[in-house]
N, C-alpha and C positions, 0 to 999 in steps of 0.2 A: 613418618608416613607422608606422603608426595599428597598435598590435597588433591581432589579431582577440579579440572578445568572448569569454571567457570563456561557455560553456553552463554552464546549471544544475546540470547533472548533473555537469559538472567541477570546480565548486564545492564539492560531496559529495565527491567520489574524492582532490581535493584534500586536506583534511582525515584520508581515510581512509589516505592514501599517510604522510604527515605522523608521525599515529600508529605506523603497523608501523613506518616506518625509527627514530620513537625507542625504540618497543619491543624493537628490533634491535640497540639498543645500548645496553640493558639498564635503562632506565627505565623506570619502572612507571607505566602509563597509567590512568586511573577513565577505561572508554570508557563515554560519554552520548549517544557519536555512531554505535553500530552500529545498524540495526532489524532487530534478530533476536532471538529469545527465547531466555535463558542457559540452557533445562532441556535437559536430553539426548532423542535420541529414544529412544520405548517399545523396552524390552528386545524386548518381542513384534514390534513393525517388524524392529527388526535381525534378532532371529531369523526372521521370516518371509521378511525378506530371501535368508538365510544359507539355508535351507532349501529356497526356491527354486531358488537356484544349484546348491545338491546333487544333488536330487533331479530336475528336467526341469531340459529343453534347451531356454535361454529367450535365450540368443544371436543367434538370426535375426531378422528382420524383422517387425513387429509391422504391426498394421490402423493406419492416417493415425489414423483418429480416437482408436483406444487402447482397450486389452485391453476386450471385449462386457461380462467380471465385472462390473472397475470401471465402465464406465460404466451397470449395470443398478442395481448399489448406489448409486450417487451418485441416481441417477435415483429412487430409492426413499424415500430419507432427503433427497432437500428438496422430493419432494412432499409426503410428511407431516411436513415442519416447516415447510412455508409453505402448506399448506391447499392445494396445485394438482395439477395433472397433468402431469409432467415426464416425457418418454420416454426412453429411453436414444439415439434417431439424434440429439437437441436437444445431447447434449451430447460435447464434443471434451476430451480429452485435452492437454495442451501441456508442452512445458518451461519450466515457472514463468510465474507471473503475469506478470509484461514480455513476456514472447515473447507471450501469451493478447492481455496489451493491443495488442503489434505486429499481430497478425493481424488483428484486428477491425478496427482503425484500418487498416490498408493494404485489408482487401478494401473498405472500405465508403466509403471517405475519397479521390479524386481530387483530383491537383495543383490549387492554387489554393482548393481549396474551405472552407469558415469551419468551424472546430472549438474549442466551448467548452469554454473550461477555468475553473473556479469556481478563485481563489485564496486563499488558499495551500496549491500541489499539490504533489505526486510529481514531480519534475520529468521521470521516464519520460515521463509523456502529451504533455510538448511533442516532448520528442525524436523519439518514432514519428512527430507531423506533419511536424515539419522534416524528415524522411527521405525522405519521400512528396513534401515543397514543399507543404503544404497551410500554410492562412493560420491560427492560431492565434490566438482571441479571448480576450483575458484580464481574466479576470471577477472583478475585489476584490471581498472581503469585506474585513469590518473588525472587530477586534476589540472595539471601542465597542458592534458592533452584535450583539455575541456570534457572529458568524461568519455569521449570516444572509444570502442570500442574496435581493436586495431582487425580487421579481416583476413590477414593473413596468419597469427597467431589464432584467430577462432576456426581457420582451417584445420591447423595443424589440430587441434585436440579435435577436429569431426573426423579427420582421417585415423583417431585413436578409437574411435567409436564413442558417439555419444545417443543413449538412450532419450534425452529429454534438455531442451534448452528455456531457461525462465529467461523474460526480455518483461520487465516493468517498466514503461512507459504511459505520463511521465514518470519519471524515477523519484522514489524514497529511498534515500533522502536528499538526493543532490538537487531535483527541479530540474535534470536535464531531460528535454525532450528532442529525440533522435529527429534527424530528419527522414523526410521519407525516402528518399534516395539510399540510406545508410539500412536502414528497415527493410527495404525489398531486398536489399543485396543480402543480407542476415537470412530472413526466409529462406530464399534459394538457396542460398549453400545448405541451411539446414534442409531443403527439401532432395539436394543432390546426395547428401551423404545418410538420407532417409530418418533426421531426428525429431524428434515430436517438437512443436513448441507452448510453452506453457507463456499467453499474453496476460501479463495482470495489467489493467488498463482501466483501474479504481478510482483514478484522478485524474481524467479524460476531459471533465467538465473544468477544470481548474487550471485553464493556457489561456495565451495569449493570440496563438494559431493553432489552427485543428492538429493534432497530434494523431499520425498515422496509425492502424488499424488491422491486426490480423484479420478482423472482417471483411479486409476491402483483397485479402488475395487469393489466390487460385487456389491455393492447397488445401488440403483436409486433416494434416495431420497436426490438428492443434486442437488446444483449447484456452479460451478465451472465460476470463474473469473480471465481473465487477460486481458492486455493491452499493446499496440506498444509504449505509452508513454517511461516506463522506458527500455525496451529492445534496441530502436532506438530511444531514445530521440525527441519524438513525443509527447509532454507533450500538448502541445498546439493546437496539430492536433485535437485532442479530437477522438481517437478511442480505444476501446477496444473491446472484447467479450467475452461471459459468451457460456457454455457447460451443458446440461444438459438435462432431456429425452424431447422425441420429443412430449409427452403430457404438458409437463412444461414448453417447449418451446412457444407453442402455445399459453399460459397462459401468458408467458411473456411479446408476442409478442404484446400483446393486449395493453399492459402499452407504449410500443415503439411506437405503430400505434398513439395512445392517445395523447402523449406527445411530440413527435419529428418527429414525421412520419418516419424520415431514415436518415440514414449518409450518406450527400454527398459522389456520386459515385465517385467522381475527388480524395478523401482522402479516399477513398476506396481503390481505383485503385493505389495509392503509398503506401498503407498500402504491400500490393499485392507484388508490387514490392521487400519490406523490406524481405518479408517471401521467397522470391524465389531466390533474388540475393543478399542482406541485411546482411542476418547473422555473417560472417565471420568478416565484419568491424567493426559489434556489437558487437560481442564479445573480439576485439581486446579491444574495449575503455571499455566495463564494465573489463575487466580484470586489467586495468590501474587503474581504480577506485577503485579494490579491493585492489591492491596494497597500492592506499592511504589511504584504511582502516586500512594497517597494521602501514604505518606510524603514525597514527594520536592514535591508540592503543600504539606502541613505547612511544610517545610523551607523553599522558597520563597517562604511568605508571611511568612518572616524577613528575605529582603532585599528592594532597592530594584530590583524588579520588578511588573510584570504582566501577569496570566495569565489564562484562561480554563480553570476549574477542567476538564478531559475527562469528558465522558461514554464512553466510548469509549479503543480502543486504547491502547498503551502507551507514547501521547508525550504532553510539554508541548512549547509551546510559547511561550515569556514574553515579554516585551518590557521591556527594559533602560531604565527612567526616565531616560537621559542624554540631552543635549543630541547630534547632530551623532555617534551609535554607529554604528557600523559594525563589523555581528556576524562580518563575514569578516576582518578587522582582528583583531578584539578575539580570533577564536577560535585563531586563529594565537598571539598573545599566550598563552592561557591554556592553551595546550598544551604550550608552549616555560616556560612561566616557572609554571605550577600542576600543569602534566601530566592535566590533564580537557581531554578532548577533547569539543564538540559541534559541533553543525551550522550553518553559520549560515543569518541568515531567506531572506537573497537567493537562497542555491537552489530555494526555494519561490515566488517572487515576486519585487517589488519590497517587501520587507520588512528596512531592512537593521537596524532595531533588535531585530529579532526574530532568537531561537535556538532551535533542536528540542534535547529533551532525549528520548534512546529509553532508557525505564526498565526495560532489561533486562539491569541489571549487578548483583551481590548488591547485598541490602539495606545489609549492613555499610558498605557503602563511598559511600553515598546521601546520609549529612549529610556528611560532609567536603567531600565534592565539590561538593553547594552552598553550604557557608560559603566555599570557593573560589573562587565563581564571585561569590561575593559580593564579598568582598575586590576582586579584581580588577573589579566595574564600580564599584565606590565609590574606584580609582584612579583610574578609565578618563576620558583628558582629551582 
């Protein structure tokens, strides 16, 4: 019997199961392989949390699309950070970025229909199509080519018909962040051959220059995704929310009402709090984090790798100079036999010399861990 394919996303969980159980029996893991940021959340979140619970009665049923506050502040603060006019009915509430992505993708996405996915991705956005039975177009990039995205080959598949175009910027896992020039031109052709686009733009806070924005363009036919997870380390809180017209909204809403009815007001109302009084401590600790990105790039241009330095978020992603590597091989090995756990390339793609490296574990433990990683591909036969 022919076992059934391993998904991408099994690939990840794989690894991540791997770690707790040796963690579980008392070996000390350097994880490379979680994507979540090591800082705690704002005293002020939890307390705003705590204080909510106290004080109202936030236990019942909240509005589909999510508490009028938050979405009037959000609505506030990214029209005047990306220069537009953003309403509060444009924007829905969700739990966490995946679910924001599943929504979009199920209302807008019918069985069989072609859904671009630029690689190397999140391996979520295949998953929502294979859910639906939609046909999933996979779009390599190449690291030769610094991650670019060729325009003439992304014509040819719009003139095939494509129902929906995903563009995460910056990108998981590479840290590439497009320029703007390359971003408008992507828009337009999707807007000439009339494709949706789906912006995940979760690590927006986490550059070194502002990383451009389907908020700042003309069209209507997108939607747009972020989340308090990686901004304020809220991974667990389960909130995010997606932007997009207030007819698509509506459309969306209906998957939200279906599925979850609404996000606790209680993690609402500390969501609330992050966006008002939040920012400034968040941006202390992702800036720390970048920092580690640079260290752990340092570090790595000591062994027999290659990488694409990040503009953007808090991965690398290298590619292992061997012959015949195989990074879901090799990471089982270096987990078992170094205790650094990462990710391998193939959950992102057809990449399998390639590994993510999520640079959100203390600094202290950043060069061992890649002299480890070292060691072990200068055995790897």
């Amino acid at each position: 019997m022919v076992k059934p394919q391993k998904s991408k996303d099994q690939i990840l969980k794989e690894v991540v199961e791997l770690t707790l159980r040796l963690t579980s029996q008392g070996k000390k893991i350097t994880r490379f392989e979680i994507g979540e940021p090591n800082f705690p959340a704002s005293h002020r979140v939890i307390r705003g949390l705590t204080e909510t619970l106290r004080k109202e009665k936030v236990v019942g049923y909240g509005p589909a699309a999510g508490l009028p506050e938050l979405r009037k502040a959000l609505a506030a603060e990214l029209s005047a950070e990306h220069n537009t006019r953003i309403e509060p009915d444009q924007i829905l509430i969700t739990p966490g970025g995946r679910f924001a992505t599943f929504a979009a993708i199920t209302s807008f996405v019918s069985s069989s229909e072609r859904v671009l996915i630029p690689q190397p991705a999140w391996p979520a956005y295949e998953e929502c199509v294979d859910f639906i039975k939609g046909r999933v177009i996979h779009f390599n990039t190449r690291l030769d080519d610094g991650w670019e995205m060729d325009l003439g080959r992304l014509e040819t598949q719009l003139r095939k018909g494509v129902r929906l175009i995903v563009l995460n910027c910056p990108n998981n896992p590479t840290g590439k962040v497009m320029s703007k020039k390359k971003f408008v031109e992507i828009v337009d052709l999707a807007q000439q051959y009339e494709s949706m686009i789906l912006s995940d733009e979760v690590y927006d806070k986490y550059v070194h220059a502002k990383s451009p924005s389907i908020l700042e363009s003309e069209g209507e036919n997108f939607v747009y995704v972020n989340s308090f997870s990686k901004q304020f380390s809220l991974t667990g809180w389960r909130i995010a929310y997606l932007v997009t017209t207030k007819e698509k909204a509506l459309r969306i809403r209906r998957v939200i009402q279906t599925l979850i009815t609404c996000v606790p007001e209680f993690i609402q109302r500390a969501a609330l709090v992050a966006i008002k009084s939040g920012r400034t401590e968040a941006q202390r600790n992702i800036n720390s984090i970048m920092k580690k990105v640079e260290l752990t790039c340092r570090e790595l241009s000591r062994i027999d790798v290659s990488f694409y330095k990040p503009e953007g978020t808090f991965y690398v992603f290298p590619k292992a100079n061997k012959p015949n590597f195989d990074s879901a091989r090799f990471a089982k090995l270096l987990l078992e036999q170094y205790h650094v756990s990462i990710s391998p390339g193939e959950a992102f793609g057809n990449y399998p010399a390639f590994f993510r490296l999520a640079v959100s574990l203390p600094a202290g433990q950043i060069t061992g861990a890649i002299r480890a990683i070292g060691k072990a591909t200068d055995a790897w036969s």
